[in-house]
Each structure stands twice: as C-alpha cells, then as structure tokens.
N, C-alpha and C positions, 0 to 999 in steps of 0.2 A: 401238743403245744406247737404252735409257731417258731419254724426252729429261727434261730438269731444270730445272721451270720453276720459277722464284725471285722472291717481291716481295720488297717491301723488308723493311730490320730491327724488330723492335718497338723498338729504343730508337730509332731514327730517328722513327717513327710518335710516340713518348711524347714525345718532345722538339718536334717538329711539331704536337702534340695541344696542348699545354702552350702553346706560343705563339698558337696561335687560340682558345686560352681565356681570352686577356691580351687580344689585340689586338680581337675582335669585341667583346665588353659593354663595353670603356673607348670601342670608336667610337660605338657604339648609345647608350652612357649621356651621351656629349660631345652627339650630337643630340637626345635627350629632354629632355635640361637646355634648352637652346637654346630648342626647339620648343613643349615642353609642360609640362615642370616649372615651368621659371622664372616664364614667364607663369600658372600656375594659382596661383602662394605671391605674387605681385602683386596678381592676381584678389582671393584671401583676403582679402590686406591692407587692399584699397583699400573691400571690404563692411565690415570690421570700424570704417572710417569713415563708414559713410551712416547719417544720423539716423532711418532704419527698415533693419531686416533683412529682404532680399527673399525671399521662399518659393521661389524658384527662381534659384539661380546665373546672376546676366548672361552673356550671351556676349561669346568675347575679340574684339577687331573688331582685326584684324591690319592694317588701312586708316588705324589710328589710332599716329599715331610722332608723333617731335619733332618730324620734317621738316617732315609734314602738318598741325600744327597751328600753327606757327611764325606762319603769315602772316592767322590769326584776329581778326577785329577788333569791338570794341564795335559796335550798328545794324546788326549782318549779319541778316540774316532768318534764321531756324531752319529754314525749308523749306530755303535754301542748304546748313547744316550736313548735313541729311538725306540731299540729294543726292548731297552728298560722301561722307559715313559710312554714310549707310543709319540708320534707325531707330536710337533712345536705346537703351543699354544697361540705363537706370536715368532714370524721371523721377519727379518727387513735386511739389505745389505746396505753397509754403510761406503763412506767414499771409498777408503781404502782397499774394498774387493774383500771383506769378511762380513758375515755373515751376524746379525744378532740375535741370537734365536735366547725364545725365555717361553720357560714353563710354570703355569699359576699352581700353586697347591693351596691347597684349604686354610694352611697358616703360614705357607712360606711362599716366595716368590725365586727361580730361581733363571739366574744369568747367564748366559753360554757366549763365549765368541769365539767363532770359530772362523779357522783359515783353510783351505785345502782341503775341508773336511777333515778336521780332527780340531778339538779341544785348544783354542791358546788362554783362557783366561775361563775361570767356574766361578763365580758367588751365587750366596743366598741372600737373602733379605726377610725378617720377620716381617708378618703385616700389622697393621694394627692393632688385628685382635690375634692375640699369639695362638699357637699351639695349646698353650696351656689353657687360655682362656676357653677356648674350643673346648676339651676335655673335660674343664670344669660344669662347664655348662651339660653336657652330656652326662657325667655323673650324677650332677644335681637331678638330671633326669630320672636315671637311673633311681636315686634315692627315694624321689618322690613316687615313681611307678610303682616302686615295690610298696607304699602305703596306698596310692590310688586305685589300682588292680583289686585288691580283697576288699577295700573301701566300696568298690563298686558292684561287685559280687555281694555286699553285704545288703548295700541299698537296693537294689532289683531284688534280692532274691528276699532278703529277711524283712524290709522295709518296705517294698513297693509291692512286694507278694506274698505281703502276711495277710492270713486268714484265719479267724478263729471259728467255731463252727459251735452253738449247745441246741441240738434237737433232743428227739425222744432216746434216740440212743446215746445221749450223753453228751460230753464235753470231747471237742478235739481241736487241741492248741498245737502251735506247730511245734516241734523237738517231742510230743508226747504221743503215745500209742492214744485209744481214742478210748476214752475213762468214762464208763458208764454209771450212773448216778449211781447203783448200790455199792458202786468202789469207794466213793467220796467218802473220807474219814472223818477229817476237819476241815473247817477254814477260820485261819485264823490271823490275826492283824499282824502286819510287820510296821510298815509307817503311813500313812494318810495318803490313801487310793495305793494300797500297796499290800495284796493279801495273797497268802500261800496254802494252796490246796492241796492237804494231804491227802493220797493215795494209791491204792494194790491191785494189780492189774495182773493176774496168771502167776499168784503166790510171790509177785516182785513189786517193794513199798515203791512211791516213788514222789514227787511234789512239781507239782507248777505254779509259778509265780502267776500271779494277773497285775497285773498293772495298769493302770490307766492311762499311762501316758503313749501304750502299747494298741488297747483294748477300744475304740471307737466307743461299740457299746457295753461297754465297763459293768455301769449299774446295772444294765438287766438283764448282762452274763449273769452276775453276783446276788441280783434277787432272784434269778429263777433259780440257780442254783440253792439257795437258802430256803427257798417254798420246799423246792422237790424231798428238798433230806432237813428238813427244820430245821436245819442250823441258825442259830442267832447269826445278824448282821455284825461284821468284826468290828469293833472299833477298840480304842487307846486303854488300854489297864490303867486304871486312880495309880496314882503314884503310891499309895500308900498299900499297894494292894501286890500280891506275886502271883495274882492270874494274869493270861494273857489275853484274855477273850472274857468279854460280858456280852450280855444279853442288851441287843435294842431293838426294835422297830426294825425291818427296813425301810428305808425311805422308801416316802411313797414315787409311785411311777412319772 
C-alpha cells in the first residue's frame, strides 16, 4: 500500500493559531508594562517636575523602591546615599548653596537636599503608576506564562508536529507504540468522526482514539484500516439496540 501520512486539520492548526495570538502579546505586554512601560510614564512624570529640563533622560535606578528608602534619615552623609544608590539621577544646586539631588525608581521618586554633604531634608514621592501597579502587572505575567509556556510546547510540538503514519507495517499515532494491522482488535464508534482502536502490542491491550478533527486524512486512515482487518465502518448504534458497532459500507473514497 501507499503508505498515508496525515498532520493535523487546518481548523485545529487555525483555532491553535488563534489562541497563541491571544495568549503570547497579553503575556509579553503584562511584562513590558511591569518592566518598562510603567516605569518610563513615571520617569516622564517625575522630569516634567524638576526646576530644569535635563538634555538627557536620567536613568531608572531599580535599587530605588519604598522599602529602600523607608529607613532615610536627615544628617546622613550623601556619600552614604551613593553607596547604596550609586550616583544621582539628577542633581542641581539651588540659590542657597544646597545641593538637589533625586533619584528615579521604577515606582517611587526620591528627594535629597542636601548641605555640606550630608542629608538636610529625605522625601519620596509615588509615581503615577505605583509600585503596586508594577507588581501587578508582572504577576499578571507571571500568571499568564505559566498557561502560555505548556500552551506553546503543546502547539509546536502536539499540534504543529503531529503526524500520523498507516503503511505496511501498520498504524503509528503519536503517544502509541506503532500497532501493526494483526494487533488491531476493533474499531468501534464513540461520536461522529470519533472512533477508538482497540489494541495489544507485546502481550500489553492498549486503544487510540482517531479523531478527525486531529487526523487530516481521517477517512482513509479509517478505510484502509477497515479493508486490511475487515472491520465494518463504525457508525451510531439504533437507539433501540445495545450494540455499539454495525456493519456499513465504507464510504466510498
């Protein structure tokens, strides 16, 4: 025989396409919000308040949170602040001969004035989009990754690299050892394009489903299969009846 090798359906593949064009840019954009957006519409915010516009965009100092700045106090030496932070984001001296140094964090902004080098005045300022807002967004990530990740793994590998294979040496569906036609037991109807192939492979029973919405070429898996081992074509038991399989035709080719 001509063996009949079968991937999957195009509406499987369209319907599989269709969810990883949902699920990948709503994770990617949950983390960009998080990461990079948020914090850069903070950034904006926080220059549109400094008494000069700087010719070059501060950098975001990600070392700079509520937690971190919580425990700040008046008389701290600014070489201290540096240590911790790393160089100003933004300094300028004002009339009085102090110094305004501020550092950008990803949801806080934070305000230094300092005299002599040392500390006379600490505040924070939330931005915009708070801390929390950040978080959330990154969790959302998080949440969505962990279904997008297997989601993806499932479409390449189950959906975009399904193969079904029925030559001379039999049937070899993917998840199934490769079932050689005198193994085939039955096949019998479950619901309309939806039939289960019993059997025993090295004294072990075993069943695969064929399905049509799987199987490309379904029907002529499912007639050569029914020629080789005369199995009647499955269809629907009469209601009135407690077989599950009768005898028909197979359609024709």
């Amino acid at each position: 025989m001509v063996p009949i090798v079968s991937r999957t359906t195009n509406e499987r593949i369209i319907r599989m396409s269709i969810m990883a064009a949902i699920l990948v840019p709503y994770t990617l954009m949950c983390f960009y919000d998080g990461y990079v957006a948020y914090p850069r519409q903070n950034l904006a915010k926080a220059i549109e308040n400094l008494p000069a516009r700087p010719a070059v965009a501060p950098p975001i100092n990600r070392a700079v949170t509520k937690a971190s700045v919580a425990d700040l106090h008046t008389d701290m030496p600014l070489s201290e602040i540096v240590q911790r932070f790393g160089p100003a984001g933004w300094q300028s001296r004002a009339d009085d001969g102090s110094d305004d140094v501020r550092y950008f964090g990803p949801g806080v902004t934070l305000k230094l004035k300092v005299a002599n080098g040392r500390v006379s005045r600490a505040e924070w300022a939330p931005g915009g989009r708070s801390e929390t807002d950040l978080k959330f967004q990154i969790g959302m990530g998080v949440v969505l990754a962990a279904v997008t990740v297997p989601f993806l793994l499932f479409y390449f590998g189950r959906v975009l690299g399904f193969r079904c294979v029925l030559s001379d040496a039999g049937l070899k569906h993917p998840g199934h050892p490769l079932i050689p036609f005198e193994a085939m037991q039955s096949l019998t109807y479950v619901k309309s394009g939806l039939f289960d192939l019993a059997y025993e492979v090295d004294g072990r029973a075993g069943n695969v489903r064929l399905d049509n919405y799987k199987i490309k070429a379904f029907d002529a898996v499912v007639d050569e299969i029914c020629q080789h081992r005369n199995f009647p074509w499955p269809v629907r038991a009469p209601a009135n009846s407690a077989e599950t399989q009768v005898s028909e035709p197979p359609p024709s080719a």
